[in-house]
LUMLUM-204842 format. One record per residue: x, y, z of N, C-alpha, C in turn; residue in three letters. Coordinates in steps of 0.05 Angstrom, whole numbers, plus 5000, padded with zeros to 4 digits. Each point is the difference from the previous one (the first is absolute). Example, Ala and Ser with C-alpha at 12.3 -4.5 7.8 and 13.67 -1.06 7.14 Angstrom:
n.X = 5264	n.Y = 4886	n.Z = 5156	ca.X = 4982	ca.Y = 5024	ca.Z = 5000	c.X = 5018	c.Y = 5024	c.Z = 5000	r = ALA
n.X = 4993	n.Y = 5021	n.Z = 4986	ca.X = 5016	ca.Y = 5024	ca.Z = 5001	c.X = 4985	c.Y = 5022	c.Z = 5014	r = SER
//
This chain:
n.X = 9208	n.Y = 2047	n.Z = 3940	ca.X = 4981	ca.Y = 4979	ca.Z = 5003	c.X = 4973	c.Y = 5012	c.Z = 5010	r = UNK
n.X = 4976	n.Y = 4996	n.Z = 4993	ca.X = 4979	ca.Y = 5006	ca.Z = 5004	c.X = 4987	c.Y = 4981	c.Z = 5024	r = UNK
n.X = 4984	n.Y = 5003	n.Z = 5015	ca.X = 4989	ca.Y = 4984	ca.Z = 5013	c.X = 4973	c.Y = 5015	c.Z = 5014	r = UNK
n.X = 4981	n.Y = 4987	n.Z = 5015	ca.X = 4971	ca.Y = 5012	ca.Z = 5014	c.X = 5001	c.Y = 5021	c.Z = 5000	r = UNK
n.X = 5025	n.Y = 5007	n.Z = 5013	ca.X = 4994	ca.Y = 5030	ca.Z = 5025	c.X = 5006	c.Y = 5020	c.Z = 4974	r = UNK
n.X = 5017	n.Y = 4996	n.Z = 4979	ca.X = 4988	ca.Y = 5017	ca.Z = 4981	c.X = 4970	c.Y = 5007	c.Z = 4986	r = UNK
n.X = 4981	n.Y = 4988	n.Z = 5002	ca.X = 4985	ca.Y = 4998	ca.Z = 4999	c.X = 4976	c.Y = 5003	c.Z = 5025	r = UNK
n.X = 5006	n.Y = 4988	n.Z = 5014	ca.X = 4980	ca.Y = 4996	ca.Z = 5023	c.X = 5005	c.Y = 5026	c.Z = 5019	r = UNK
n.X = 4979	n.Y = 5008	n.Z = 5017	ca.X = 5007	ca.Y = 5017	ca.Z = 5020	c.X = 4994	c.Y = 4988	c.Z = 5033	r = UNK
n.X = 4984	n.Y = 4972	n.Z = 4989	ca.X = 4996	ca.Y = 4980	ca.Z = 5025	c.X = 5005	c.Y = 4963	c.Z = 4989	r = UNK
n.X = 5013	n.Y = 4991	n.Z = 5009	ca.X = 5007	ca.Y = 4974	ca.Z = 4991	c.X = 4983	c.Y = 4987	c.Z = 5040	r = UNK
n.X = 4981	n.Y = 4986	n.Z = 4998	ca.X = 5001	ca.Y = 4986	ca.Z = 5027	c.X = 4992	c.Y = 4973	c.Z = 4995	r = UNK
n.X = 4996	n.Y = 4982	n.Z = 5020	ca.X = 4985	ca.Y = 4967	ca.Z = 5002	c.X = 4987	c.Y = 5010	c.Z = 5025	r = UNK
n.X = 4982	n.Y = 4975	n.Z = 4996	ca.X = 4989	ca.Y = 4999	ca.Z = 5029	c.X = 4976	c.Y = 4980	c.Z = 5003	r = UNK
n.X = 4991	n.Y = 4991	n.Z = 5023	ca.X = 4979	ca.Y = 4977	ca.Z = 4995	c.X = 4976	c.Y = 5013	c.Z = 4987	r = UNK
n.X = 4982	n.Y = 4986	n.Z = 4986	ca.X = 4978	ca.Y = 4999	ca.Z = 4994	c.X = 4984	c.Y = 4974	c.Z = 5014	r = UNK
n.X = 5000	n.Y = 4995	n.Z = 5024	ca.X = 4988	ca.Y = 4983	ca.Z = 5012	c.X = 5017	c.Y = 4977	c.Z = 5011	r = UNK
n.X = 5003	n.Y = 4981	n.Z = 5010	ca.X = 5021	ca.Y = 4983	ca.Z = 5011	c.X = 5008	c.Y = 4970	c.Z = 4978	r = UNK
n.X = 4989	n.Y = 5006	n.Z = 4981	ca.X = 5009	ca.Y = 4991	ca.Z = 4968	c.X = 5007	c.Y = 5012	c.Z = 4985	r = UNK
n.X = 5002	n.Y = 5024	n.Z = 5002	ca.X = 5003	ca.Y = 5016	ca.Z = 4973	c.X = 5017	c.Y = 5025	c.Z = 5002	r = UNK
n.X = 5027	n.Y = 5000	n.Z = 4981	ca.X = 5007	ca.Y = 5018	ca.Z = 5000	c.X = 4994	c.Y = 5019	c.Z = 4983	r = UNK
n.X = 5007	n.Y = 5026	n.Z = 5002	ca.X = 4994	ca.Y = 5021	ca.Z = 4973	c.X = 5025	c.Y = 5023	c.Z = 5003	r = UNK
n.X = 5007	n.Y = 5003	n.Z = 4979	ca.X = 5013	ca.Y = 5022	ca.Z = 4991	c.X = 4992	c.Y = 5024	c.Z = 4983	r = UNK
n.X = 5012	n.Y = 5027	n.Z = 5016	ca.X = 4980	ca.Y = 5023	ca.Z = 4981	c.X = 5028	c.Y = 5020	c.Z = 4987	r = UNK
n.X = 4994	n.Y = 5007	n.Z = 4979	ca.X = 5024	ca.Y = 5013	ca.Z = 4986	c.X = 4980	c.Y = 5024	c.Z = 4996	r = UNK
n.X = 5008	n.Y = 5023	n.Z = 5010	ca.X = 4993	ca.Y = 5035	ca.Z = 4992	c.X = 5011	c.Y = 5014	c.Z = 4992	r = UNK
n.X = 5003	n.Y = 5006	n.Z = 4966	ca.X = 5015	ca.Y = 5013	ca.Z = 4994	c.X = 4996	c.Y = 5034	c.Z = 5001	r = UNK
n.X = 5022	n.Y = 5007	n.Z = 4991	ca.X = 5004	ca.Y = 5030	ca.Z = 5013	c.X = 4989	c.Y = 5018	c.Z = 4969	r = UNK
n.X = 4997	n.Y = 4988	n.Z = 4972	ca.X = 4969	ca.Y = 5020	ca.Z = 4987	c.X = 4999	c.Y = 4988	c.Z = 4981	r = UNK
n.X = 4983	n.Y = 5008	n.Z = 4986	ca.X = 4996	ca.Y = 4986	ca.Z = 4973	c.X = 5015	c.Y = 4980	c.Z = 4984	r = UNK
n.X = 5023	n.Y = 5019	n.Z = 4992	ca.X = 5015	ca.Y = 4990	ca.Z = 4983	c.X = 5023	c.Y = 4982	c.Z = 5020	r = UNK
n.X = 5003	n.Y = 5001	n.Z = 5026	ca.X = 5011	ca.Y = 4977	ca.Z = 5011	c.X = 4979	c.Y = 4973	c.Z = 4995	r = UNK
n.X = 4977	n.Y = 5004	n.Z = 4999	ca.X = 4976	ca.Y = 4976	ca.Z = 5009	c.X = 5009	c.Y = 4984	c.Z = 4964	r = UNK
n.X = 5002	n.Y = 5015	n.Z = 4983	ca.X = 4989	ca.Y = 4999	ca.Z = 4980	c.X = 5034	c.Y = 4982	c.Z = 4985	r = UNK
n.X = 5011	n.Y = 5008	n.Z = 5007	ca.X = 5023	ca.Y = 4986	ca.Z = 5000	c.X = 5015	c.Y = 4975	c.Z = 5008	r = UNK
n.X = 4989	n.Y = 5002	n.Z = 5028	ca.X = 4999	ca.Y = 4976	ca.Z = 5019	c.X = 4977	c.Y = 4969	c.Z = 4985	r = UNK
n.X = 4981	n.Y = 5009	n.Z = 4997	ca.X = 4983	ca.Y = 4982	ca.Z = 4989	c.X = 5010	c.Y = 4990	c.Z = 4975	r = UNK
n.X = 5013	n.Y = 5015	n.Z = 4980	ca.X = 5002	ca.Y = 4998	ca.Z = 4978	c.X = 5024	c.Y = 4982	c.Z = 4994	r = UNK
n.X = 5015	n.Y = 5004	n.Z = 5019	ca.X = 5027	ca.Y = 4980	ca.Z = 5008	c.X = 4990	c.Y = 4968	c.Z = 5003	r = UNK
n.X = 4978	n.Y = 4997	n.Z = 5012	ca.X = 4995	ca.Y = 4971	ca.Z = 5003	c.X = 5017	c.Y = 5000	c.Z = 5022	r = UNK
n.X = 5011	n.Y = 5005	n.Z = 5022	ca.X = 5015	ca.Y = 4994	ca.Z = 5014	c.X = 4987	c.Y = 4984	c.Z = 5025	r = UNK
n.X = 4972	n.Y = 5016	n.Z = 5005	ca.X = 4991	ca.Y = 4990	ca.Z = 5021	c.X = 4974	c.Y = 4979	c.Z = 4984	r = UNK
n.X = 5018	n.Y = 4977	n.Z = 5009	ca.X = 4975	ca.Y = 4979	ca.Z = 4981	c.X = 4994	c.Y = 4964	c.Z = 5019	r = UNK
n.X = 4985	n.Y = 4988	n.Z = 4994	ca.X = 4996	ca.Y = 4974	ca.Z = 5021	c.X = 5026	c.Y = 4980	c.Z = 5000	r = UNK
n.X = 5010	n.Y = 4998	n.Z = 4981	ca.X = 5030	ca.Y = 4987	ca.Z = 5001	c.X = 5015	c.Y = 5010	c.Z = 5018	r = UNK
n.X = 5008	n.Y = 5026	n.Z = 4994	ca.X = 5022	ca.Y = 5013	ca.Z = 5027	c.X = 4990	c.Y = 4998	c.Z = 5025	r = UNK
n.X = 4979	n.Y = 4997	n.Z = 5012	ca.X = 4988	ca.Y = 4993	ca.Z = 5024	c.X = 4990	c.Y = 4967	c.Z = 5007	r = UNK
n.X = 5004	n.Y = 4989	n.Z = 4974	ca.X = 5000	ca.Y = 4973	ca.Z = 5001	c.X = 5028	c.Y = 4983	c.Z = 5013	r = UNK
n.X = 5016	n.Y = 5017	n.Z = 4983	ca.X = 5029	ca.Y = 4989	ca.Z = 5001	c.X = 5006	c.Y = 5010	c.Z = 5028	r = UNK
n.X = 5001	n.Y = 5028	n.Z = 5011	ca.X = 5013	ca.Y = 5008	ca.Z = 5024	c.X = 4983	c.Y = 4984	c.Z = 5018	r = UNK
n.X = 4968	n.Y = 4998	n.Z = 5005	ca.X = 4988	ca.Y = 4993	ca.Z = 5023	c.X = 4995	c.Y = 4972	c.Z = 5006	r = UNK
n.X = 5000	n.Y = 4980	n.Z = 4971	ca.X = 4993	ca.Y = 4977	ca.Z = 5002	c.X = 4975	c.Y = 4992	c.Z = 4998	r = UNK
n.X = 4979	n.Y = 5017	n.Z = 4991	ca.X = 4973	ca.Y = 5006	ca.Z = 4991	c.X = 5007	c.Y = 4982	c.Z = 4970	r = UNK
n.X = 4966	n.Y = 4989	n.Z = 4996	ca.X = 4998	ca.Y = 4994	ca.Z = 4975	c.X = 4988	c.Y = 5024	c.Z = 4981	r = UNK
n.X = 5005	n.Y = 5013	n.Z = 4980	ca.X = 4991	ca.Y = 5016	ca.Z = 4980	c.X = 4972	c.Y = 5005	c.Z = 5007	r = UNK
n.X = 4987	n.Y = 4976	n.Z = 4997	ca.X = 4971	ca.Y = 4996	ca.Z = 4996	c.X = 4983	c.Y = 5011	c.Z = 5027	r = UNK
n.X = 5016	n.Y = 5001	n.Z = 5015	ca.X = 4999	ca.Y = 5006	ca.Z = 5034	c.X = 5001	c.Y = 5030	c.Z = 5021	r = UNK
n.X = 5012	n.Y = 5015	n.Z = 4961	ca.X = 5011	ca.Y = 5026	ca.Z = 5003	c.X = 4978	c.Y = 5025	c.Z = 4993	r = UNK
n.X = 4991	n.Y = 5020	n.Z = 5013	ca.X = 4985	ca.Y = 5019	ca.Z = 4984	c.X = 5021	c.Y = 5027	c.Z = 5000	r = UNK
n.X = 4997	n.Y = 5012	n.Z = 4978	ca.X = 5018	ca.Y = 5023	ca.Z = 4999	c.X = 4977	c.Y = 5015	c.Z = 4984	r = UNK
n.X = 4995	n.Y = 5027	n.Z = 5012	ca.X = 4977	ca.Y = 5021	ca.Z = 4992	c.X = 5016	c.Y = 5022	c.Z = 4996	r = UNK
n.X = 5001	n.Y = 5014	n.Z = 4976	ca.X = 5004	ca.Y = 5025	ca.Z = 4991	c.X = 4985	c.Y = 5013	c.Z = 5010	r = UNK
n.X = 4992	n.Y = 5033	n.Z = 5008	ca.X = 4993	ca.Y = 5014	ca.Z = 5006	c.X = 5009	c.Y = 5027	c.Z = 4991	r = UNK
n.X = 4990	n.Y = 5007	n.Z = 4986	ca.X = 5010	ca.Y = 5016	ca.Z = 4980	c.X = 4985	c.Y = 5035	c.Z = 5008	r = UNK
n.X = 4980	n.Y = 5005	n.Z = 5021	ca.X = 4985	ca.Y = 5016	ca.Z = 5009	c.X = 5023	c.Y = 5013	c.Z = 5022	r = UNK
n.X = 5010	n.Y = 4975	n.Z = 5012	ca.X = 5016	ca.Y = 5007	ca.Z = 5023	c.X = 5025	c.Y = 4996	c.Z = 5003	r = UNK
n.X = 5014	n.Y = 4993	n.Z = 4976	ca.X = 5026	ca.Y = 5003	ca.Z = 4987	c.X = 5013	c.Y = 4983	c.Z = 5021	r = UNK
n.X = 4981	n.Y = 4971	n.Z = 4999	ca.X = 5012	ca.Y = 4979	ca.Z = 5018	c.X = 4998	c.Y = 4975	c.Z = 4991	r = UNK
n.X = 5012	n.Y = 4984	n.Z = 5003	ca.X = 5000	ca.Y = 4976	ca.Z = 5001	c.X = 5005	c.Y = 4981	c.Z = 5024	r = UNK
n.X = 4978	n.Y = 4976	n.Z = 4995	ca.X = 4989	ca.Y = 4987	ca.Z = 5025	c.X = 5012	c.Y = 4971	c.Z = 4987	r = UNK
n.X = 5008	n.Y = 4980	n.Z = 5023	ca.X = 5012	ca.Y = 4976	ca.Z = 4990	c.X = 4993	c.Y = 4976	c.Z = 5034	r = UNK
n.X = 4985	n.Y = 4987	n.Z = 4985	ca.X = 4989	ca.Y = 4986	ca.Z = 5034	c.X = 5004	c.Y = 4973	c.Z = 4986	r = UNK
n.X = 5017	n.Y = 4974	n.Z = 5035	ca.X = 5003	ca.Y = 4980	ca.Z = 4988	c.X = 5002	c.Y = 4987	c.Z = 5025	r = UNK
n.X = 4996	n.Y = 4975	n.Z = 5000	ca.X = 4999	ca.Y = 4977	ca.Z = 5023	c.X = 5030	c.Y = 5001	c.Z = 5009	r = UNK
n.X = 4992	n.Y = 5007	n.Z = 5035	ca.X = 5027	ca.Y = 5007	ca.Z = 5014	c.X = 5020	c.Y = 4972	c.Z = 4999	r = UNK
n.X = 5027	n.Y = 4993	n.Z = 5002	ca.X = 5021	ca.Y = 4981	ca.Z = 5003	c.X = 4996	c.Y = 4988	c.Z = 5019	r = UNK
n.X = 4988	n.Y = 5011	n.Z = 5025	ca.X = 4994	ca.Y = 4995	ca.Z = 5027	c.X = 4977	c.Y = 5002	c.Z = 5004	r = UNK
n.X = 4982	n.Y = 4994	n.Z = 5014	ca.X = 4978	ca.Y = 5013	ca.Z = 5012	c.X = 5003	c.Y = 5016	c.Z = 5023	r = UNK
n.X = 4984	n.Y = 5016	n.Z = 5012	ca.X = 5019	ca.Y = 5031	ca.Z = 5013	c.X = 5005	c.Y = 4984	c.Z = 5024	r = UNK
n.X = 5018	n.Y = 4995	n.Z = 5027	ca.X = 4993	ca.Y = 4999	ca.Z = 5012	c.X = 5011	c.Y = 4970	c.Z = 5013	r = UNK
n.X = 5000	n.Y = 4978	n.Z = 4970	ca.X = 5021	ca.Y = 4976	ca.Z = 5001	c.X = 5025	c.Y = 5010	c.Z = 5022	r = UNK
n.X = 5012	n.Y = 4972	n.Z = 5002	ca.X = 5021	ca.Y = 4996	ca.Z = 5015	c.X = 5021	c.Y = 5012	c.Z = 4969	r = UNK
n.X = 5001	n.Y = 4995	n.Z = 4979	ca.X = 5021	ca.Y = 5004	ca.Z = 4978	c.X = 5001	c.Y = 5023	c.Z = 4985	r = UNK
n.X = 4970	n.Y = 5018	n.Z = 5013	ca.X = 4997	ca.Y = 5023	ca.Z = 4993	c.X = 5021	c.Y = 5032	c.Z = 5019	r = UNK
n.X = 5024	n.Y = 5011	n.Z = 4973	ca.X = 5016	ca.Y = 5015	ca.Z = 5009	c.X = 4989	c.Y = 5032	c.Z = 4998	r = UNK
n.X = 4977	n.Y = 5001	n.Z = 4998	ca.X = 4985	ca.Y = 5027	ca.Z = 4989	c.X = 4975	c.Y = 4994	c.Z = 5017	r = UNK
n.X = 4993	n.Y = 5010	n.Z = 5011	ca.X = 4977	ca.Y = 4991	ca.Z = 5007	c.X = 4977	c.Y = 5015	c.Z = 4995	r = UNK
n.X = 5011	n.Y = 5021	n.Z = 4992	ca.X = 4978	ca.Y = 5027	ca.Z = 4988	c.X = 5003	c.Y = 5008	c.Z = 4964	r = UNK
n.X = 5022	n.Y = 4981	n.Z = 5002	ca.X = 5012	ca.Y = 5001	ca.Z = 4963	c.X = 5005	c.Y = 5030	c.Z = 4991	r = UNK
n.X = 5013	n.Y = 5011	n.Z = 5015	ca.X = 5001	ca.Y = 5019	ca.Z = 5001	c.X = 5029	c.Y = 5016	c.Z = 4981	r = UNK
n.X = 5021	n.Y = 4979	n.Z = 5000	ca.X = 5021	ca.Y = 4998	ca.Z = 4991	c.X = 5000	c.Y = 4980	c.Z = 4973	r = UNK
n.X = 4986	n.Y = 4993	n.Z = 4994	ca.X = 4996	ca.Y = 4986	ca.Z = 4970	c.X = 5005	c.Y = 5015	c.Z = 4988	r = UNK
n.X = 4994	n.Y = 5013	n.Z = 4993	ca.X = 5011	ca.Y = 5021	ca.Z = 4978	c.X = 5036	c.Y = 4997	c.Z = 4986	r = UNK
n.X = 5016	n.Y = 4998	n.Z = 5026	ca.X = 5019	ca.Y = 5007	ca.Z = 4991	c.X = 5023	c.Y = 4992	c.Z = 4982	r = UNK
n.X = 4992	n.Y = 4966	n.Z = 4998	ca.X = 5006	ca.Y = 4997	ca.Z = 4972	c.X = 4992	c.Y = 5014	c.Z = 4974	r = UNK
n.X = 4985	n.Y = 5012	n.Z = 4999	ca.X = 4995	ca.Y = 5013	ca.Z = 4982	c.X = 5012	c.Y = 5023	c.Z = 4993	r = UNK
n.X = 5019	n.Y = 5022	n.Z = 5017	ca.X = 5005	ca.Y = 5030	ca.Z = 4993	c.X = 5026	c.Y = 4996	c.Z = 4980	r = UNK
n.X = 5015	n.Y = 4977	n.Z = 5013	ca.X = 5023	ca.Y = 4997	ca.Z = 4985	c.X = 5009	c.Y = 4988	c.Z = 4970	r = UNK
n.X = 4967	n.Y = 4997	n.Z = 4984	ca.X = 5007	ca.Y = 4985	ca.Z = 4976	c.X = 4997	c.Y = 5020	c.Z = 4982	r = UNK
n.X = 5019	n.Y = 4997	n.Z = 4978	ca.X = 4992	ca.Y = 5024	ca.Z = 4973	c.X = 4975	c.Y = 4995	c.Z = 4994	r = UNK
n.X = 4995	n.Y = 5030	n.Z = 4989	ca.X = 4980	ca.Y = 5002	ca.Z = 4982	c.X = 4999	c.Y = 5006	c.Z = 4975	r = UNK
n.X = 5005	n.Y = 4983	n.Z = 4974	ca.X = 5005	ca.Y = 5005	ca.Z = 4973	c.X = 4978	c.Y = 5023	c.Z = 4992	r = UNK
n.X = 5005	n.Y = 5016	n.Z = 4994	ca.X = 4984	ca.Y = 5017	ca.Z = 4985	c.X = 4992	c.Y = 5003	c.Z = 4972	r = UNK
n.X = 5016	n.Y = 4994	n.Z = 4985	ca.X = 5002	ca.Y = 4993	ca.Z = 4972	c.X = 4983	c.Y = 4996	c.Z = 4997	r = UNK
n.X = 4982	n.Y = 4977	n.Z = 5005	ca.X = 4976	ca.Y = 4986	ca.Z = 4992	c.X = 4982	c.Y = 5022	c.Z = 5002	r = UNK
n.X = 4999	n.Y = 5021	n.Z = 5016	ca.X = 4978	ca.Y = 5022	ca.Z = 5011	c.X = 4991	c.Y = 5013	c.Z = 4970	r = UNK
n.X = 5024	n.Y = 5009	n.Z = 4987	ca.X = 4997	ca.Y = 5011	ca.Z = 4981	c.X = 4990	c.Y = 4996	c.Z = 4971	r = UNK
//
């Protein structure tokens, strides 16, 4: 099974202000970056569906200079709420390490 950390050499979350979360994927070289993207894996649906974001609500930036990818979206909580279990969103991520990554499509 394939998943990030094949790919990535940094998977994190974290706030982008006390609305906004962001996630940064760093892959480990080229042909990880180039792969990863090409999968469609990291796209506004999969962060729609896990976070409860609307699509439209979602920015996801390739970065292709710095063999990263940036994915920023209106936090579940606002930081800091009484219902907020992250308060630095620091741990968002980790739905994420454990899902396949089809590769097939890469190719």
């Amino acid at each position: 099974m394939t998943t990030l950390l094949d790919f990535c050499s940094l998977v994190r979350s974290k706030n982008a202000g006390p609305f906004t979360l962001t996630f940064d994927f760093m892959c480990h070289d080229q042909s990880a970056y180039d792969t990863l993207v090409a999968t469609g894996f990291l796209n506004k649906d999969l962060f729609a569906r896990l976070y409860g974001a609307h699509p439209a609500d979602i920015l996801l930036v390739n970065h292709p200079l710095a063999l990263a990818v940036k994915v920023s979206l209106p936090r579940p909580e606002v930081q800091g709420d009484l219902r907020d279990a992250d308060c630095y969103a620091g741990q968002q991520y980790a739905p994420l390490m454990d899902l396949p990554i089809e590769t097939d499509r890469a190719s």
